[in-house]
NUVEXTI-576176 format. One record per residue (C-alpha): x, y, z; residue in one letter. Coordinates in Angstrom, 2 decimals, padded with zeros to 5 digits. Layout:
REM NUVEXTI-576176
@xx:X | yy:Y | zz:Z | code:a .
...
***
This chain:
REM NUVEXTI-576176
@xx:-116.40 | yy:-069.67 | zz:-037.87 | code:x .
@xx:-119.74 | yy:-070.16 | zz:-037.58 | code:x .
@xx:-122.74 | yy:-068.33 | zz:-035.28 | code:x .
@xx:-122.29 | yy:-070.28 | zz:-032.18 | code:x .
@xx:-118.24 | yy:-069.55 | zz:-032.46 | code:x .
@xx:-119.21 | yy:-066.19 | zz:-033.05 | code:x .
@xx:-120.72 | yy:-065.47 | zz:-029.59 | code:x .
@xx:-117.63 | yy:-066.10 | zz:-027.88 | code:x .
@xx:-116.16 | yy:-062.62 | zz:-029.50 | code:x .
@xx:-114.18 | yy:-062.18 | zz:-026.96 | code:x .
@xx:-111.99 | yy:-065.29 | zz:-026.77 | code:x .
@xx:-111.73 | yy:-064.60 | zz:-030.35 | code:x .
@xx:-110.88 | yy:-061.23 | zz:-030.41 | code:x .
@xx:-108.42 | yy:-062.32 | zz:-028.22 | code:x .
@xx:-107.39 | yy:-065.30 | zz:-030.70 | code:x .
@xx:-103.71 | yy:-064.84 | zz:-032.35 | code:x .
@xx:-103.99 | yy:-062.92 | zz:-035.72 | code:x .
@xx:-102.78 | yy:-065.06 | zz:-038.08 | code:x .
@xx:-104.91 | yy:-068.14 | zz:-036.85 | code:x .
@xx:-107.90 | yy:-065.08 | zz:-037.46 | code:x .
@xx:-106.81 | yy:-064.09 | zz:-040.58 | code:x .
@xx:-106.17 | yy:-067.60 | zz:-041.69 | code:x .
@xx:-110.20 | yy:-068.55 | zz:-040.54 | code:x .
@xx:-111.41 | yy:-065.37 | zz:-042.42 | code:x .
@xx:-109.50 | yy:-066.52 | zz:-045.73 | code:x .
@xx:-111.19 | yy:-069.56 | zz:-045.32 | code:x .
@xx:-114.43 | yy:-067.95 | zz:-045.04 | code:x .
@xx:-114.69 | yy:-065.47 | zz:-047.51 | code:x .
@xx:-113.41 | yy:-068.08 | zz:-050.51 | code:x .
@xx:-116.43 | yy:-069.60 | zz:-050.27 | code:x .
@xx:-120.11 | yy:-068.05 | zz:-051.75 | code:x .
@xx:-119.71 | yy:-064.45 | zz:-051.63 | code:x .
@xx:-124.10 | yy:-064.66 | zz:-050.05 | code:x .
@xx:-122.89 | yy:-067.60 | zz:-047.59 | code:x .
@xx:-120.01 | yy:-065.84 | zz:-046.78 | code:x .
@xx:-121.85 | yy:-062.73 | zz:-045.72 | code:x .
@xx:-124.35 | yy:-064.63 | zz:-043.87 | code:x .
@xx:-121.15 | yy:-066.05 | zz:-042.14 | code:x .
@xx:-119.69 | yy:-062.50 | zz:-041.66 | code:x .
@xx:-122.38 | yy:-060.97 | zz:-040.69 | code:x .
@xx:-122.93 | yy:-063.48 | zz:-037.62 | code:x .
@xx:-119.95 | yy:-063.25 | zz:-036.60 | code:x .
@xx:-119.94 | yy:-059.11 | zz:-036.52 | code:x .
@xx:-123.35 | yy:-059.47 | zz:-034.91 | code:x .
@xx:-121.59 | yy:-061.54 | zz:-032.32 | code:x .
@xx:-118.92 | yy:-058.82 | zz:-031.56 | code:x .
@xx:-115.86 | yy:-059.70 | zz:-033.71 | code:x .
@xx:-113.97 | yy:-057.00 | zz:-034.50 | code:x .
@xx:-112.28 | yy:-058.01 | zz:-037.36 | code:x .
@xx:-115.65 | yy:-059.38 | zz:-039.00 | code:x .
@xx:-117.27 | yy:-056.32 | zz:-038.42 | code:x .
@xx:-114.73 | yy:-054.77 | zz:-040.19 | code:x .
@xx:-115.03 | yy:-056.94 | zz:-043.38 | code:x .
@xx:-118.80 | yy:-057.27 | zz:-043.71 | code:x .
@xx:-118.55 | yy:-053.22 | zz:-043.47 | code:x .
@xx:-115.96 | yy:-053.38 | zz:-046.50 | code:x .
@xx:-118.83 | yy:-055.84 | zz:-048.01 | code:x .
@xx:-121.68 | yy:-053.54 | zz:-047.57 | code:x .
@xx:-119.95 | yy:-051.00 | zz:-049.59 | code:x .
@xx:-118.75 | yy:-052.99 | zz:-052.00 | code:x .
@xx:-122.12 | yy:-054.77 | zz:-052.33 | code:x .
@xx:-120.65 | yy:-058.49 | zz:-052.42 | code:x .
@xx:-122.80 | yy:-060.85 | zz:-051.46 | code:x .
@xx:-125.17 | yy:-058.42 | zz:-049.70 | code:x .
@xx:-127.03 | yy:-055.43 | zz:-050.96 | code:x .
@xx:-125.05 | yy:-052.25 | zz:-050.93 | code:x .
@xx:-125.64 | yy:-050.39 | zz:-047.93 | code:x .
@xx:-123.13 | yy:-047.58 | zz:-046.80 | code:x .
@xx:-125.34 | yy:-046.51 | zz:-044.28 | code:x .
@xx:-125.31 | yy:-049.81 | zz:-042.16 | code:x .
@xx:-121.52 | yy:-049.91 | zz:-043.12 | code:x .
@xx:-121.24 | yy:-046.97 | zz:-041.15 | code:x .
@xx:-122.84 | yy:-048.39 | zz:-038.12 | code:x .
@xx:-120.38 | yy:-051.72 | zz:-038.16 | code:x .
@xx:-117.56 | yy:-049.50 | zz:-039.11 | code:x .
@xx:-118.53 | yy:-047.38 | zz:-035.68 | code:x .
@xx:-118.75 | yy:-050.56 | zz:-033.57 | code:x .
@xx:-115.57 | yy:-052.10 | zz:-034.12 | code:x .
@xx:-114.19 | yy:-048.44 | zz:-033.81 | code:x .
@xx:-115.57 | yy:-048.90 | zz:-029.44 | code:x .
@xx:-112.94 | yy:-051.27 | zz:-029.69 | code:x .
@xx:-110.45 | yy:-048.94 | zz:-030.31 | code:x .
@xx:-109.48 | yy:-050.79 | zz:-033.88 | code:x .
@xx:-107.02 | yy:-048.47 | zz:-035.72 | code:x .
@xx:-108.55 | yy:-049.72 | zz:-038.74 | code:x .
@xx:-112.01 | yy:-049.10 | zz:-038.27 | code:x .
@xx:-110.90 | yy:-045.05 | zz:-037.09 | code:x .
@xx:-109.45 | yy:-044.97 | zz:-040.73 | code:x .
@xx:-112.77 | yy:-046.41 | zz:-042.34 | code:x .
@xx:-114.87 | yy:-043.68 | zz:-040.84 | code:x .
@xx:-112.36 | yy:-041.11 | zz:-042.15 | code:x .
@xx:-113.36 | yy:-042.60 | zz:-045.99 | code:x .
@xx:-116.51 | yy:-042.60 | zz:-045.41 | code:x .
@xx:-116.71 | yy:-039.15 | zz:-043.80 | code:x .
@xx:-114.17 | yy:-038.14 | zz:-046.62 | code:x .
@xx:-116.39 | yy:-039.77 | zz:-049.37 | code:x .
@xx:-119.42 | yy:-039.29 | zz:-047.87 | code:x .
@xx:-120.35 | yy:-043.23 | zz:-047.85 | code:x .
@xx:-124.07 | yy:-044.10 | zz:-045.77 | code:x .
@xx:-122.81 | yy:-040.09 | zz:-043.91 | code:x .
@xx:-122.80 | yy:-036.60 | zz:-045.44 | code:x .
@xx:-119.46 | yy:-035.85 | zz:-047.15 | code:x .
@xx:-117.43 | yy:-034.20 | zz:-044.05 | code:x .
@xx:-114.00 | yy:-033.33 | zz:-044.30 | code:x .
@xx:-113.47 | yy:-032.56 | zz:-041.18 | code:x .
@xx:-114.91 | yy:-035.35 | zz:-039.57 | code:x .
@xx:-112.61 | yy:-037.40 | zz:-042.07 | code:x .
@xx:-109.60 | yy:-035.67 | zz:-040.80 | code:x .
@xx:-110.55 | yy:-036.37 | zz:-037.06 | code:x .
@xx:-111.05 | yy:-040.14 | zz:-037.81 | code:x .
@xx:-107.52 | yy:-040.21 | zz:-039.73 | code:x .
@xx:-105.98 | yy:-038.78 | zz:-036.93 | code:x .
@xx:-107.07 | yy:-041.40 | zz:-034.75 | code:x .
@xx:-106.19 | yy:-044.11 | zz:-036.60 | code:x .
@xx:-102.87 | yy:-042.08 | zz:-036.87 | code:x .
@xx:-102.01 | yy:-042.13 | zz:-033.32 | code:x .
@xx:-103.17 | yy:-045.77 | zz:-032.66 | code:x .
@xx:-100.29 | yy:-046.68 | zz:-034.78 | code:x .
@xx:-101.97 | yy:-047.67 | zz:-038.54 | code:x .
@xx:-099.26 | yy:-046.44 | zz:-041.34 | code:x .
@xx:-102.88 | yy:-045.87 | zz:-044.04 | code:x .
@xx:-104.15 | yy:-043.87 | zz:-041.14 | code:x .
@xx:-100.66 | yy:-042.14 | zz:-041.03 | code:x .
@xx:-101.00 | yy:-041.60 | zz:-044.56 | code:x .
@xx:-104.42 | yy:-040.05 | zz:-044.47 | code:x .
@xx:-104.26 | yy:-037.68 | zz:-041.58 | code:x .
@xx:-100.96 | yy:-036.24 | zz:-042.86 | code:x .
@xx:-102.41 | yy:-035.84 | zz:-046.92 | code:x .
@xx:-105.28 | yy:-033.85 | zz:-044.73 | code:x .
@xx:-102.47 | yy:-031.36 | zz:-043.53 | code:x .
@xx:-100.36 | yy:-031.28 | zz:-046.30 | code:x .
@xx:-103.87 | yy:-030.46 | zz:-048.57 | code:x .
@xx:-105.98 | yy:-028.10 | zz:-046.23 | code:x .
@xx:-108.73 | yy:-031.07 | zz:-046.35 | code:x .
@xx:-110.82 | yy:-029.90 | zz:-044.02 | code:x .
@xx:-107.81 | yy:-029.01 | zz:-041.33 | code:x .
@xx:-105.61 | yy:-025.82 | zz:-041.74 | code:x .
@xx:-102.83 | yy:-026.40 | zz:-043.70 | code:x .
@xx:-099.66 | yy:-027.92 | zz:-041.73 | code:x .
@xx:-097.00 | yy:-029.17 | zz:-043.96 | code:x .
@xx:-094.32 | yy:-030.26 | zz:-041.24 | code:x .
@xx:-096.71 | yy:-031.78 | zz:-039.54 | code:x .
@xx:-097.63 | yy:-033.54 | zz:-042.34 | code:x .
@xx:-094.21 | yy:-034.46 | zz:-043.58 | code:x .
@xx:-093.15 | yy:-036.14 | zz:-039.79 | code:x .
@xx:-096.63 | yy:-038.18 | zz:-040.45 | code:x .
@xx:-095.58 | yy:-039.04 | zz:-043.96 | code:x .
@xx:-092.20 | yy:-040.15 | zz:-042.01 | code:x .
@xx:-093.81 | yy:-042.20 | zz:-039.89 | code:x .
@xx:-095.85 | yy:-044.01 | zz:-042.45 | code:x .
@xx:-092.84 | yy:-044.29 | zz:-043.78 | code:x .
@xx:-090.69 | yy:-045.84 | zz:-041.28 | code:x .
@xx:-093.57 | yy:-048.48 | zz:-041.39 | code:x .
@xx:-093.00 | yy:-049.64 | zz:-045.03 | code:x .
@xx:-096.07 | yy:-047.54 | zz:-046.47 | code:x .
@xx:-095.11 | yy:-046.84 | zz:-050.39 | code:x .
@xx:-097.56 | yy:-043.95 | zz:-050.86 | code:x .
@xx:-096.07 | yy:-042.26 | zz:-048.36 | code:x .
@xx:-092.55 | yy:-042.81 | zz:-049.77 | code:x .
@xx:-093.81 | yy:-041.14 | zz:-052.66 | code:x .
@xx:-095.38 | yy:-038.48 | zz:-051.24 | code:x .
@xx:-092.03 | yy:-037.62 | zz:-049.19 | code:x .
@xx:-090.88 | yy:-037.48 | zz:-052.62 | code:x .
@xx:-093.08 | yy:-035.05 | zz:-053.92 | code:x .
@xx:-092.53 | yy:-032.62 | zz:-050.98 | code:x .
@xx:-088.57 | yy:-032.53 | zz:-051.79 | code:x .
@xx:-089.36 | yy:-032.22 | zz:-055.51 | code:x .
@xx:-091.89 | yy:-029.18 | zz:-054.89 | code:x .
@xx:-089.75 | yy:-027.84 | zz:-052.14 | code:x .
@xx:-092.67 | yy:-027.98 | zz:-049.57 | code:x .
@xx:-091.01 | yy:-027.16 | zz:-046.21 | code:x .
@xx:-087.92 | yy:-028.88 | zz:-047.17 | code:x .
@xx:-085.17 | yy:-027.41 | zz:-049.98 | code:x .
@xx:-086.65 | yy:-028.43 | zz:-053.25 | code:x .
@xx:-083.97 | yy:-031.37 | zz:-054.88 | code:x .
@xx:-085.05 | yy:-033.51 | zz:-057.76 | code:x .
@xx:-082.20 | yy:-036.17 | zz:-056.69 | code:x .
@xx:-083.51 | yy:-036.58 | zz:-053.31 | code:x .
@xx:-087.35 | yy:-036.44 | zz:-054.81 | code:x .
@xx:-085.87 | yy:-039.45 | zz:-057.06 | code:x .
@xx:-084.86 | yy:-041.37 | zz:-054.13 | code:x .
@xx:-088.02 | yy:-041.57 | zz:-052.47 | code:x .
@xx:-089.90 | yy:-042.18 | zz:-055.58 | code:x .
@xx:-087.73 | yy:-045.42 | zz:-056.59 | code:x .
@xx:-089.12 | yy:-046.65 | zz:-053.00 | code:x .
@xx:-092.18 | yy:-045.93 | zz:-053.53 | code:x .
@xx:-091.87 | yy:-047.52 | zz:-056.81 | code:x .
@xx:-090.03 | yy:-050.69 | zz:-055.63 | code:x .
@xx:-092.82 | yy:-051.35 | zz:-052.73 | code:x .
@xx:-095.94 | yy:-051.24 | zz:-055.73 | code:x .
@xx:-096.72 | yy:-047.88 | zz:-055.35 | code:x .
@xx:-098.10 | yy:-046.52 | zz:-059.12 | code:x .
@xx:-097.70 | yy:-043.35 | zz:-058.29 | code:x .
@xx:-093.99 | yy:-043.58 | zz:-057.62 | code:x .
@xx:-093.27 | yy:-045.88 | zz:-059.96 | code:x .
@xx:-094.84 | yy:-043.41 | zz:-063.08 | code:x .
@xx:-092.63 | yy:-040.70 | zz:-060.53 | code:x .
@xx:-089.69 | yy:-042.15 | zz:-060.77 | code:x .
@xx:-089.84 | yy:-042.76 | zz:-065.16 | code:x .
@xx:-091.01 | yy:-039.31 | zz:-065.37 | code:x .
@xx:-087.48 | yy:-038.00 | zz:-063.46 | code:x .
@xx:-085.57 | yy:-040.96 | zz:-065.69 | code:x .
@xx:-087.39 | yy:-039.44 | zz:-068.71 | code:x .
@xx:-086.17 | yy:-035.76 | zz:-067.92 | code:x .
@xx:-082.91 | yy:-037.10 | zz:-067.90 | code:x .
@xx:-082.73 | yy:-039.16 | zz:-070.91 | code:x .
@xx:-082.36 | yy:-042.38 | zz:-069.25 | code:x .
@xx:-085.06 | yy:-044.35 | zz:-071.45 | code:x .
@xx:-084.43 | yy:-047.56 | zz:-070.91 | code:x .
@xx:-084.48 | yy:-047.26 | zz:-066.99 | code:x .
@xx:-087.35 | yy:-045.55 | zz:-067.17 | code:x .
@xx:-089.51 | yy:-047.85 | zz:-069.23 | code:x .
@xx:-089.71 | yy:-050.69 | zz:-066.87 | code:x .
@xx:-091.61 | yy:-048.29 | zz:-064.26 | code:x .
@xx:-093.85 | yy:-047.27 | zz:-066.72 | code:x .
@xx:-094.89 | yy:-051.06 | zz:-068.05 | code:x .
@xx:-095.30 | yy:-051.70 | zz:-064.31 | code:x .
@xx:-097.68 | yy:-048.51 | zz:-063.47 | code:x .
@xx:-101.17 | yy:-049.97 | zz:-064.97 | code:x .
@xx:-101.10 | yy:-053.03 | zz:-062.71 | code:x .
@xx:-102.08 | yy:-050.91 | zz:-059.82 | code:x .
@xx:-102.90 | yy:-047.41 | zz:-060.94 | code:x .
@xx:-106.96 | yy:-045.80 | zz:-061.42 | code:x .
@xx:-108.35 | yy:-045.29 | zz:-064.41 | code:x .
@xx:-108.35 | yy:-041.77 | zz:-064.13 | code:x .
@xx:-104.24 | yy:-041.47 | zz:-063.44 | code:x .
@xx:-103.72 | yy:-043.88 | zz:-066.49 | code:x .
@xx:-105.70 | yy:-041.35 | zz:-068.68 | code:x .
@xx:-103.19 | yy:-038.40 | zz:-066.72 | code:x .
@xx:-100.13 | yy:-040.31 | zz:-067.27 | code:x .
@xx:-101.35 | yy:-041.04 | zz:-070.80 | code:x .
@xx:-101.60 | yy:-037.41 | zz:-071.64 | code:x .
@xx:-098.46 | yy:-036.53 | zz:-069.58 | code:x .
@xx:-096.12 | yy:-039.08 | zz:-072.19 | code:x .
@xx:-098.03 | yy:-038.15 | zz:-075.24 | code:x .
@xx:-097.29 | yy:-034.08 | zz:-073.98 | code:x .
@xx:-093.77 | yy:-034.54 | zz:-073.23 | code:x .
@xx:-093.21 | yy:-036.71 | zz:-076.60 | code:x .
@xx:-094.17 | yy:-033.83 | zz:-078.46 | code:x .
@xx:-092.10 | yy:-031.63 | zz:-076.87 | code:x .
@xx:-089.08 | yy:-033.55 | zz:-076.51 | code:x .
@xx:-085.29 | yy:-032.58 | zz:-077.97 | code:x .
@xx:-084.57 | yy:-033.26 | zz:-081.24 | code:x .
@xx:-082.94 | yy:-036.43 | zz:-081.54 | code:x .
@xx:-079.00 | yy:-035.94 | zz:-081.86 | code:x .
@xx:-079.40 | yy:-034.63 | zz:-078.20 | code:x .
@xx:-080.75 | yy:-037.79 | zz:-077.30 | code:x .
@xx:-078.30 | yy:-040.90 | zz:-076.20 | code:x .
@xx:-077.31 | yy:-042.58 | zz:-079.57 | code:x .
@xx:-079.73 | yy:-045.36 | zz:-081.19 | code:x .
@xx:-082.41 | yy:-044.11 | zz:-078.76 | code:x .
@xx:-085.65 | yy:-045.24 | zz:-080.04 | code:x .
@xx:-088.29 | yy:-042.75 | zz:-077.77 | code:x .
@xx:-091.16 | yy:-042.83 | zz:-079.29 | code:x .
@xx:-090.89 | yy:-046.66 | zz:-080.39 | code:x .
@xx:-090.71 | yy:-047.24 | zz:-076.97 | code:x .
@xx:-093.48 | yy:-045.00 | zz:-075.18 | code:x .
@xx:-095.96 | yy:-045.35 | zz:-077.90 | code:x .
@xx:-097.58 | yy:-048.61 | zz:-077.36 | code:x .
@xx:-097.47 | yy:-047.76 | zz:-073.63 | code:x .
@xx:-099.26 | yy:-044.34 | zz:-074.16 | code:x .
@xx:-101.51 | yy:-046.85 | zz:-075.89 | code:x .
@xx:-101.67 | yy:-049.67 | zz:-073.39 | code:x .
@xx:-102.52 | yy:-046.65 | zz:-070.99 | code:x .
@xx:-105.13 | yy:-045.32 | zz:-072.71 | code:x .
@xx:-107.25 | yy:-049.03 | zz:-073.31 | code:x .
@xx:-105.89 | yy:-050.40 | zz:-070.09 | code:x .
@xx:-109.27 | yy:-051.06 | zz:-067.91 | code:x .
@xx:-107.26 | yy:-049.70 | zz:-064.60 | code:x .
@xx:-107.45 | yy:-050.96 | zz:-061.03 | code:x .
@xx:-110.10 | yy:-048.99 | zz:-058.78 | code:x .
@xx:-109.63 | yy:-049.74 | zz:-055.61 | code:x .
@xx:-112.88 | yy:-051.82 | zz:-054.09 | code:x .
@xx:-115.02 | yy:-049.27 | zz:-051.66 | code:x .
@xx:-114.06 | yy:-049.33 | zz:-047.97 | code:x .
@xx:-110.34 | yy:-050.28 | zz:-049.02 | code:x .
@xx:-110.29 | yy:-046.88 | zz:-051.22 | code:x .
@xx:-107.51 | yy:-045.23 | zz:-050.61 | code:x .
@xx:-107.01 | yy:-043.15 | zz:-054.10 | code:x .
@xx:-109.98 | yy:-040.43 | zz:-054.88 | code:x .
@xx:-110.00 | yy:-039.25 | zz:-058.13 | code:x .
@xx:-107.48 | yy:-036.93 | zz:-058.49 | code:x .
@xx:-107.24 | yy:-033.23 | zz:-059.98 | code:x .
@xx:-104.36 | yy:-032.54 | zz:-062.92 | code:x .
@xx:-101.45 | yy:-030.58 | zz:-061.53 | code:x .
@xx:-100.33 | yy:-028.29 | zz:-064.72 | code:x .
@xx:-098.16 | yy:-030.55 | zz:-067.17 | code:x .
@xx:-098.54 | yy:-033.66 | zz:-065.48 | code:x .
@xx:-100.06 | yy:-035.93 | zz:-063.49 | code:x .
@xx:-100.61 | yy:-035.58 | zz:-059.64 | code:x .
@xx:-097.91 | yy:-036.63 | zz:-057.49 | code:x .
@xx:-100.02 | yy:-037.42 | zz:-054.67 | code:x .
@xx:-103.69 | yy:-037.30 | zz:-054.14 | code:x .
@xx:-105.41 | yy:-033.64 | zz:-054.22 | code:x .
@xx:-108.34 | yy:-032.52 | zz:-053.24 | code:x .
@xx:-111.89 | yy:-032.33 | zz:-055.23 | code:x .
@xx:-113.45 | yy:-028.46 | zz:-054.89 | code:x .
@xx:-116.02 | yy:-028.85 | zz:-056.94 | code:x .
@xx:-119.29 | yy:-026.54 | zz:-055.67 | code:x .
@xx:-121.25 | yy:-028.99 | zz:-057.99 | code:x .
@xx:-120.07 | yy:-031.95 | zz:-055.01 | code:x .
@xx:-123.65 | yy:-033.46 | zz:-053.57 | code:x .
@xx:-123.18 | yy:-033.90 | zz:-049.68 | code:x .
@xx:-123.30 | yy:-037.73 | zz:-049.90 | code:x .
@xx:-121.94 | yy:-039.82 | zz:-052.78 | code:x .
@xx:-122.19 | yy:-043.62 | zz:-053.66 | code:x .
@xx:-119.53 | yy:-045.76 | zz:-053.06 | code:x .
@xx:-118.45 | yy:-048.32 | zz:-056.09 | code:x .
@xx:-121.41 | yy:-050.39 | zz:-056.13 | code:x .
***
């Protein structure tokens, strides 16, 4: 996709999806500085979708200087087109404050579009808004039928986060079996949060060994900061734990958790790259780690923040 091909945005926003996504691959394997030049082209010729990614660029800093503010702008032009996507970048950057002051209200409006036009992360963002109080009153059914709807759509951090409400008994009957259920989803489709989830229920039940497979699995995926929770959360509960006899025979606990705790702790983690962030750094929930996202109320917050570059 070159310059020229980029003026004809409209035929190409038009183009089928795949064929895009396949020329965009293409594209952005090459050098990250010639594939900006490329990108940027393109998003100065109107395409939506390369508007998109050279805003995701401009956060990250790859192959361009880091620039939130201009991300904003390209974020906000292929939002005119009514790209579900783009609605839910404006909510992070409103919710991050990213090139705009840190709004959480604007945030919540954005997420809400992107809801409605159908995007399950958008889904997912709007309803953690309600469930939290982010800068929207508080509406936990409303946030659970969003969570559903993510849901319905394959999203795993919503799976998990259905989870949580049945295991906290937020507007549902509280039910650690049904709170399992979800969480395995959410564990199944790569989700670190329900995968750490669903050990922590195996652990509290003394299945070990089914419970240890999640747990090797969670650092692929998971933040630095919820390795260092979970860390603390195993190291916690192995101090705490029965005596042995009430433990299934031959059950080696600590032998097994150990070097994970460990692995945890040195593991570098996986933070998300900047416009794609969809985990904030998350606040300890009592003895152990977050569920699901919650919010930062720190006074000592500045209005505007840097994004990961």
């Amino acid at each position: 996709m070159n310059a020229a091909r980029a003026l004809d945005s409209h035929a190409i926003n038009q183009a089928d999806p795949s064929v895009l996504a396949a020329e965009l691959r293409r594209i952005l394997a090459g050098p990250p500085a010639q594939a900006a030049a490329t990108l940027r082209a393109a998003a100065e010729g109107g395409v939506v979708q390369a508007q998109l990614v050279y805003g995701q660029w401009l956060l990250d800093g790859r192959g361009v200087a880091c620039d939130p503010a201009q991300a904003v702008q390209w974020f906000e032009h292929a939002s005119r087109h009514g790209d579900p996507m783009a609605l839910n970048m404006l909510g992070q950057c409103h919710a991050h404050g990213w090139g705009v002051a840190r709004n959480p209200f604007m945030a919540a409006y954005w997420f809400r579009l992107a809801a409605i036009g159908g995007l399950d992360w958008g889904m997912y963002n709007y309803a953690t808004a309600l469930a939290l109080g982010q800068g929207i009153p508080t509406d936990r059914t409303a946030a659970l039928g969003w969570f559903h709807r993510a849901a319905e759509l394959g999203h795993a951090k919503s799976l998990n986060m259905i989870g949580s409400f049945h295991e906290d008994g937020w507007v549902v009957d509280q039910d650690e079996n049904q709170a399992l259920g979800w969480y395995r989803r959410a564990a199944e489709g790569g989700d670190f949060r329900g995968q750490f989830n669903t050990a922590r229920l195996l652990l509290a039940r003394g299945r070990i060994e089914e419970a240890a497979p999640w747990l090797e699995r969670v650092p692929d995926s998971a933040t630095p900061a919820f390795l260092r929770q979970a860390a603390d959360w195993l190291q916690s509960w192995l101090a705490s734990r029965p005596p042995p006899a009430s433990l299934p025979p031959g059950m080696e606990v600590a032998a097994r958790l150990i070097p994970l705790i460990r692995h945890f702790r040195q593991h570098p983690g996986s933070p998300a790259p900047g416009a794609a962030l969809e985990e904030s750094m998350v606040q300890p929930r009592g003895d152990r780690p977050p569920r699901h996202p919650t919010a930062q109320a720190s006074p000592a917050t500045p209005s505007t923040t840097l994004p990961p570059c």
